[in-house]
N, C-alpha and C positions, 0 to 999 in steps of 0.2 A: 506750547500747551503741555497741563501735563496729563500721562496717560498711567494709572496703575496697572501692576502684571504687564508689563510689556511682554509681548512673543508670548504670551501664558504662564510668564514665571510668576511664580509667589514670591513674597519678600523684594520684589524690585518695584519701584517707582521710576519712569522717563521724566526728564523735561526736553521737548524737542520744538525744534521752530519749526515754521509751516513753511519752511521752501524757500524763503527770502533772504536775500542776503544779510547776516548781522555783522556788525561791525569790531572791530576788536574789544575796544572798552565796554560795549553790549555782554561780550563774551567775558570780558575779567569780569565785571560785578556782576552775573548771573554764576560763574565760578564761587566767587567770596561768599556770596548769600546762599549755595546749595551748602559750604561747606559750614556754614554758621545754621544748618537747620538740626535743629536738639535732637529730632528722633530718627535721626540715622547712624548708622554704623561705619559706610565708608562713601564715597561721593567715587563714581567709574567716569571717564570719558571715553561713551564708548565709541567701539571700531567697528564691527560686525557680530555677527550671531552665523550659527550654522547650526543644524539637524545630524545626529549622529544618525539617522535612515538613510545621509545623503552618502557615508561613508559604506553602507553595506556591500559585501560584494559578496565574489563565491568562498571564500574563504570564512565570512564573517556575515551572517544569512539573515541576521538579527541587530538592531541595534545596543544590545546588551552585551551582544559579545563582540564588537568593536573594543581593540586593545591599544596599546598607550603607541607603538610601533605605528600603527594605523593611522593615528592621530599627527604623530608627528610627517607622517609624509603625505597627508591633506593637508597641514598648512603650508608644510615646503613647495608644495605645488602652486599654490593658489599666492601667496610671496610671491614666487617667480614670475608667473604669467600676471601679475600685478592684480587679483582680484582682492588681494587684500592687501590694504596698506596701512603698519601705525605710525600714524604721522607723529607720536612722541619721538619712536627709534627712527624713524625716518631722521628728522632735526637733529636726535642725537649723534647718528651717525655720523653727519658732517663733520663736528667738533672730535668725536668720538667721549664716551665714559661708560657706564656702567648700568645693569639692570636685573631685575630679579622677575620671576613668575611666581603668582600667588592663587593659587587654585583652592577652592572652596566648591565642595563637591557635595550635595545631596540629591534625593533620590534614587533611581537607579533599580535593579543592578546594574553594575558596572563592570567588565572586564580589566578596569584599571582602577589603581588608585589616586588622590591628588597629586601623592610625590611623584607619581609615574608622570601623569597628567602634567605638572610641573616643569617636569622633565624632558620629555618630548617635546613640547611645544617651543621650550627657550630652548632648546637645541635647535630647533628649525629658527626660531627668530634668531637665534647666534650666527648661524650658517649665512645665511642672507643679510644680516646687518652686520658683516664681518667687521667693522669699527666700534662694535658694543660689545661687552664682555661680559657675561654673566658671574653675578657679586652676590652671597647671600645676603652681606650685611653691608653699612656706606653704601648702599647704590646709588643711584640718581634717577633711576624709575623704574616704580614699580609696574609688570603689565600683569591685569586679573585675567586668567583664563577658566570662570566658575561655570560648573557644570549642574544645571539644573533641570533633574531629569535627562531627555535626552537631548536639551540644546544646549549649546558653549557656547558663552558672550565672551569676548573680547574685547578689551577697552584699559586704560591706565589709570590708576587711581591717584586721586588728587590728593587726600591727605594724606600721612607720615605714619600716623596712629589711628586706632580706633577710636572713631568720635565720641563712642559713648561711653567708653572706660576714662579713669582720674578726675573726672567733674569737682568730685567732693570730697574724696577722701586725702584732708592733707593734717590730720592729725590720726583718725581713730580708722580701720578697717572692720567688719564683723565678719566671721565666717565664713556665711552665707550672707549677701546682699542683692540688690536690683539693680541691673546696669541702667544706666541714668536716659539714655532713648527710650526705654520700656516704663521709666518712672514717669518722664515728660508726658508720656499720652496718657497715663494714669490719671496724671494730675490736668491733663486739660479737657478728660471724659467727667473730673469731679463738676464742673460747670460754677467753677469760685468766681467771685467778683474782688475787687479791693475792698479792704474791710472784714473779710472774711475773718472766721475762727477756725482754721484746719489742725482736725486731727488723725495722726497713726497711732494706734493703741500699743501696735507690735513693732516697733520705729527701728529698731535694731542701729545701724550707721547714721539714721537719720537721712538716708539718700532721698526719698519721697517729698520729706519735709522742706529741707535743701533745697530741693530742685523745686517747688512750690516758693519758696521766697527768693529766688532767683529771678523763675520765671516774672511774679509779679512783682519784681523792684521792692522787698521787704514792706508791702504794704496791706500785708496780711497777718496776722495770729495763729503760730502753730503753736500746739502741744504735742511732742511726744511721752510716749509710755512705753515701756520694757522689762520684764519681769529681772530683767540682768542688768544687774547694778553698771556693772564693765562697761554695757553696753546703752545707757542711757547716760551716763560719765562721759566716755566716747563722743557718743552723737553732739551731747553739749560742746567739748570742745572742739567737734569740726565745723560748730554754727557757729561759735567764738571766733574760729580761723576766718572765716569767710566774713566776720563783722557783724552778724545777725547775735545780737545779745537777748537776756533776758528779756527785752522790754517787746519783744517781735515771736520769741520760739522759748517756752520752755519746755525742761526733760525733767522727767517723774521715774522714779524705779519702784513699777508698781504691775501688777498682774492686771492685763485689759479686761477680765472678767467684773475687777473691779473701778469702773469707769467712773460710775455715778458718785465716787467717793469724793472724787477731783472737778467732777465738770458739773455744771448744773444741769437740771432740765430743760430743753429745748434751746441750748445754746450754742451749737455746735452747726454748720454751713457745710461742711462735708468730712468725711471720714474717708482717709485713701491708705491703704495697709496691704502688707505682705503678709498672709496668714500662715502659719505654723504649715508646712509641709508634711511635719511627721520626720523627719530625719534627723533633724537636733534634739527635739523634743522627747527622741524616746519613743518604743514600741510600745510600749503599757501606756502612752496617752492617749485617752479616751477625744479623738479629734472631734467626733460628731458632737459631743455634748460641748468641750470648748467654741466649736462655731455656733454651737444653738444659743447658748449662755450668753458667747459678745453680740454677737444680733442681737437680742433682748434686750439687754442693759444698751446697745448701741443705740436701737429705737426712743427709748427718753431721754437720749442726750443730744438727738438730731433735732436740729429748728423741724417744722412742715414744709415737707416738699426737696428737704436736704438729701442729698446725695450719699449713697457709699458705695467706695470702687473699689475693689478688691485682688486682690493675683490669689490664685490658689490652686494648688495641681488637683485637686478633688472639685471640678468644674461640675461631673454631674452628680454628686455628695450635696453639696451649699445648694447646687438648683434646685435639687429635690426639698433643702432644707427651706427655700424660697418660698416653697409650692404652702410647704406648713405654716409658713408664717405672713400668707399671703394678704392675711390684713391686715397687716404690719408695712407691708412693703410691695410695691410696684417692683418689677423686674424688667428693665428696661434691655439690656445686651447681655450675654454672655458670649465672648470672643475668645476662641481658643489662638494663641499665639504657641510659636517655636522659639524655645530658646537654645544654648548648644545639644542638650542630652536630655532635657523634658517637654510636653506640652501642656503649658498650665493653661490657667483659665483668667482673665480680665473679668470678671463680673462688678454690673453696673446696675445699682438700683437706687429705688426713690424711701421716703418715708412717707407714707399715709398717715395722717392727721386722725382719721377717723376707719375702724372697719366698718363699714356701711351695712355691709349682712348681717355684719353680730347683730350690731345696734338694731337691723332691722327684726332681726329674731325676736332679741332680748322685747323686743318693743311689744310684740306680736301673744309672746308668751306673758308677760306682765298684764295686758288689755284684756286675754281671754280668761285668764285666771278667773276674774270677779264671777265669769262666769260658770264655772267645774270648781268643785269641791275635791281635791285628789291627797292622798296619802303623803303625809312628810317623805317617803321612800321615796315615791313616784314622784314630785315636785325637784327631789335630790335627782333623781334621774336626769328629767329633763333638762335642768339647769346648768347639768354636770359638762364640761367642754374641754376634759383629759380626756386624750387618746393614745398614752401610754407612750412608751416609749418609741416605737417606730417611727422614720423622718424619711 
């Protein structure tokens, strides 16, 4: 089965069996297939988990202030008297080679840091599996000791590399891009079919696009857009490298404000885009009016009912900006995700075909008219549907 947040951690997903015996070749292709899944970062097999509350003592009265010293002689202990055992170093040891600790540490405070954390713990695993040697680089396995919050999982990581870096970039890099597990669920919250016409207005690497002609076996239509020549250049020839020509993804060097130049009305299946953060773009850009402006033009370029999914660190800027444009568009998720050093926002919405209020206004005030004789002012008034610049 699988369980999200195991133990309460964020950012982890289990797959665990229910007790029964599985067989080896069970276990390699449930291996092959976690490490073949798009939106993860690294696949663990794990060993145990432990509570830094379990290490308190008189010295250390709090979880927080448990130090990296501490750490390492709770696992020395718990090695010894066999309460834990990794059976990667276990096997290795036999043969004997090599291994590293890889610690990835959030929440906290912490009394230690990962290299501490690193450090300690392959100390105590060195000690006890005295035929492994600790190797920063060539090792033969890696073991994670990530610290989230106040519990530390243990377990070995299966792949080499991070799954979600290199996917795409084998001609052009941009700057700033979207690592390709964060693009995958972009692209499979757009709700595309085969057939589709997918566009990023802001395409930058083309990572999104990419990873949508991937996913669906090029049997989709993208367009990207990019106000940077460099960068819709770029994007092209990393769809070229990948085999995805002209006839499946074209690239535009063109401002997304101006959408409707390129695309037609109502032709467009989803819109999936990394919007302008505000960091390459420069202080003096006016961001709120740019996201008002591509929603806008976005809206007659969506079929009804089309999707656009978004990343954008101003998660409650665009919702608010949603709230204005709400008969324009359904607002179906907004999901705050962590990437290394910000938390942006996944935003997911619909396009409405019709605002039903307006129309039912517009309907309401047109019927009654015949009957009130009122001033050109007052008619200007009522009909009027600015509300200034505020979003």
């Amino acid at each position: 089965k699988v369980v999200a947040r195991p133990t309460g951690m964020d950012g982890y997903v289990a797959c665990c069996s229910n007790g029964s015996h599985i067989d080896e070749d069970t276990i390699i292709r449930t291996r092959q297939a976690l490490l073949n899944i798009r939106s993860a970062h690294h696949v663990i097999q794990y060993s145990l988990h432990f509570d830094l509350q379990d290490l308190v003592n008189s010295d250390f009265t709090k979880p927080h202030l448990v130090d990296g010293e501490t750490l390492y002689q709770y696992v020395k202990q718990r090695l010894v008297d066999t309460s834990i055992v990794i059976k990667s170093l276990a096997e290795l040891n036999q043969k004997g080679g090599s291994f590293r600790v890889t610690c990835e540490r959030i929440g906290g405070p912490h009394a230690f840091r990962s290299p501490d954390a690193e450090f300690e713990i392959g100390g105590a695993m060195m000690e006890y599996y005295s035929n492994c040697k600790p190797k920063m680089e060539d090792y033969d396995i890696n073991i994670r000791a990530d610290v989230v919050g106040n519990l530390v999982i243990l377990g070995t990581q299966l792949n080499v590399h991070d799954l979600s870096k290199d996917r795409h970039f084998l001609k052009f890099r941009n700057a700033v891009t979207v690592k390709t597990n964060l693009a995958y669920a972009m692209v499979r919250c757009a709700n595309i079919q085969p057939g589709a016409r997918v566009v990023d207005p802001f395409c930058g690497s083309g990572t999104l696009l990419l990873e949508a002609l991937e996913l669906y076996q090029g049997k989709i239509h993208c367009v990207g857009l990019d106000v940077s020549r460099r960068s819709s250049e770029g994007a092209r020839e990393n769809a070229m490298a990948e085999n995805f020509g002209e006839d499946v993804c074209q690239f535009i060097c063109s401002d997304a404000r101006s959408l409707r130049r390129h695309l037609e009305d109502d032709s467009v299946d989803a819109i999936i885009t990394n919007l302008p953060w505000g960091i390459q773009t420069g202080q003096n850009t006016d961001l709120a009016t740019m996201y008002e402006i591509f929603l806008r033009v976005s809206w007659y370029a969506l079929k009804d009912g089309a999707r656009v999914v978004m990343l954008v660190l101003r998660g409650l800027q665009v919702t608010r900006l949603f709230k204005k444009l709400s008969g324009r568009y359904r607002l179906l998720r907004v999901q705050v995700v962590r990437t290394t050093n910000n938390l942006p926002s996944i935003i997911i919405a619909e396009k409405l075909a019709v605002d039903e209020l307006r129309d039912a206004v517009k309907g309401q005030l047109a019927y009654y008219s015949k009957y009130v004789n009122v001033a050109p002012e007052v008619y200007q008034a009522m009909h009027n549907e600015t509300i200034g610049s505020d979003i």
